[in-house]
N, C-alpha and C positions, 0 to 999 in steps of 0.2 A: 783323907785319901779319896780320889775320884773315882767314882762307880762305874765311869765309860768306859768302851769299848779302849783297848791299850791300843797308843800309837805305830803305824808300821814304822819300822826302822828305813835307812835309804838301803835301796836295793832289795827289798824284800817283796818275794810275787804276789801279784792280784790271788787270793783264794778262789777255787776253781766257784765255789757258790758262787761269785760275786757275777763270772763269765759269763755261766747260765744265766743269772740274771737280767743281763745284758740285753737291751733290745735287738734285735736283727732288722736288719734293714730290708725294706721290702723293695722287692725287683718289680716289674711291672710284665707284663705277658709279651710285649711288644707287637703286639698285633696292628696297632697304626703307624708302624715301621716299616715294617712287613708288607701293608697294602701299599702303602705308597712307594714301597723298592718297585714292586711289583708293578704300579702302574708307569714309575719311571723306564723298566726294563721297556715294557711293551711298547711306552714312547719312543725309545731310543730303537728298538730294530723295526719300528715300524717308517721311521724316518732313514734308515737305512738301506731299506727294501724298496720305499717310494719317496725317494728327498721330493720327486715334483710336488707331492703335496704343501708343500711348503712356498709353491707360488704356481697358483692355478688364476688362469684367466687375467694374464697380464699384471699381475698386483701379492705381494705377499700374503700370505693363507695362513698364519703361525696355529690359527686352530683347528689347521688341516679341513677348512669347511668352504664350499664355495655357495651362494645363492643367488638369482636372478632371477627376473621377472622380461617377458616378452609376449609381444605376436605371433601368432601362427595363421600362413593364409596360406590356403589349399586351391589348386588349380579348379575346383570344382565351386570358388565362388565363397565357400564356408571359412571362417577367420575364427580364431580360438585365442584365449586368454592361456598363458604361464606363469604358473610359479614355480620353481622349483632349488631346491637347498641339498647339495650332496657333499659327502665325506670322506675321507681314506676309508679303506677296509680291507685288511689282511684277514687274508682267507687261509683257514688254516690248508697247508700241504703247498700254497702258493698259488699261481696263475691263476686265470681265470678272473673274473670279475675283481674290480680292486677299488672300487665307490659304491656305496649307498645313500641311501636318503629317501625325501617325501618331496610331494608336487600336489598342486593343485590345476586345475583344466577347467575352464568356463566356456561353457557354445555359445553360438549365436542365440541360442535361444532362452540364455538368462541362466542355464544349470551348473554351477559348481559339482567338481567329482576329485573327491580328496584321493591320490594316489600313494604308492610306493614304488620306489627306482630304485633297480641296479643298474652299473656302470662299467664297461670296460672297457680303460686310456690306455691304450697300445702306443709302444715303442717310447715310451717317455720315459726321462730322466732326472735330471737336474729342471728340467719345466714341459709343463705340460703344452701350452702355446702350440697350436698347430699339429698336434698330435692326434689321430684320429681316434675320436671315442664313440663308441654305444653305448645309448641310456634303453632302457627295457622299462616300460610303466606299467601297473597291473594294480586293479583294483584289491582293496580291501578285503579280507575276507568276509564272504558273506553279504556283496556288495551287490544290489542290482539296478541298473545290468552292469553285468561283471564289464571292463575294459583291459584289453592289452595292448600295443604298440610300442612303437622302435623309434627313436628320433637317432639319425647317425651324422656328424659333422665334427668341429673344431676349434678351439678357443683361437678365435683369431685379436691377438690382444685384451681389451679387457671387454668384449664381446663372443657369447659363444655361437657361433653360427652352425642349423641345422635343419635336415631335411628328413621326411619318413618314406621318399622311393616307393609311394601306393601304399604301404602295410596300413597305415589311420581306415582305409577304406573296408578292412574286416571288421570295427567297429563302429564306425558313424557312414552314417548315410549323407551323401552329396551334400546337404544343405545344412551338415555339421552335426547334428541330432544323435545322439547315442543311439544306439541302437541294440548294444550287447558283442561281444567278441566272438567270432564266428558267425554274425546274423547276415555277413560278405564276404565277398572274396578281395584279395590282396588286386589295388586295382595300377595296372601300371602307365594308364592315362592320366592317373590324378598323382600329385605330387604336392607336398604341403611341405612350405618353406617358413624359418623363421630365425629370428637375431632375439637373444638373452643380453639383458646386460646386469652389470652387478648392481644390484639398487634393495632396497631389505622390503619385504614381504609386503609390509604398507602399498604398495607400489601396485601391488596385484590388482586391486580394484579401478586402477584408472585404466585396464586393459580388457573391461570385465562388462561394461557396459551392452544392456541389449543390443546385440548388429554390430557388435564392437567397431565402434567407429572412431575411437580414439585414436589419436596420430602415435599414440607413446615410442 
């Protein structure tokens, strides 16, 4: 006679032991579901809210980001180096500023001054192209001397074209020189014009040269 456990018959139920016994399957927390619903949401009403981010400066933007490098030359003789790189940004409650980003600013006289920008592209929609925007630059915190100015113009095509209407001259002196933000007044004889175009950061040094004398 065999000593084993006795055969079940057909039809006869699992013993509740056996159930317990049973591994359980383990679920996972879902939390990198979860972030990236999350960042999907964000993508979708934020392309909702500003489709032009999706083609800034005559050319599709799918990473919602635009950058260019240009000249700046000032009725007063002084020429400056740009870089600068901005992005959507929905602000929570809406209006108001709707780009961010960083810049870099070289003078005549050799000095890099790492920035931060905000942006506001009024009346755009489906493209930005021709839509008047203002960029706001302002140093770093903790920066000396502190810098602020206004470049206010328009993506004309895949060039952004842009003027400061005197504000530069609260911060640099005629011959381009930093000076600190409030060390002048807003001057409305001096006027500094300048064309972006979209070329990647590299770019910045051939505009940066002491006297900037580069044609770029």
């Amino acid at each position: 006679m065999s000593s084993g456990p006795p055969a079940l018959s057909e039809g006869s139920s699992v013993p509740w032991q056996t159930k317990l016994a049973a591994p359980q399957k383990r679920r996972g927390c879902g939390c990198l579901g979860t972030i990236s619903g999350a960042i999907v949401f964000v993508l979708l009403v934020t392309l909702l809210l500003y489709p032009w981010a999706m083609h800034m400066g005559g050319r599709w933007t799918p990473a919602l980001t635009w950058h260019g490098v240009g000249k700046l030359q000032s009725t007063s003789g002084a020429s400056y180096g740009l870089f600068m790189e901005v992005s959507v940004y929905m602000r929570r409650g809406g209006g108001g500023q709707n780009l961010q980003g960083t810049a870099k600013l070289c003078t005549p006289q050799g000095e890099t001054y790492p920035l931060m920008v905000n942006g506001f592209l009024k009346r755009a929609w489906l493209d930005a192209d021709g839509k008047p925007v203002t960029f706001y630059f302002y140093s770093l915190k903790g920066a000396d001397p502190r810098l602020h100015f206004e470049l206010l113009g328009a993506w004309r095509g895949q060039e952004l074209v842009v003027e400061d209407k005197g504000n530069m001259a609260m911060s640099f002196a005629p011959d381009g020189r930093a000076k600190g933000y409030l060390k002048g007044m807003n001057s409305a004889k001096e006027n500094t014009t300048g064309t972006l175009r979209y070329v990647p950061e590299s770019e910045f040094s051939s505009v940066c040269s002491v006297g900037n004398g580069n044609s770029f």
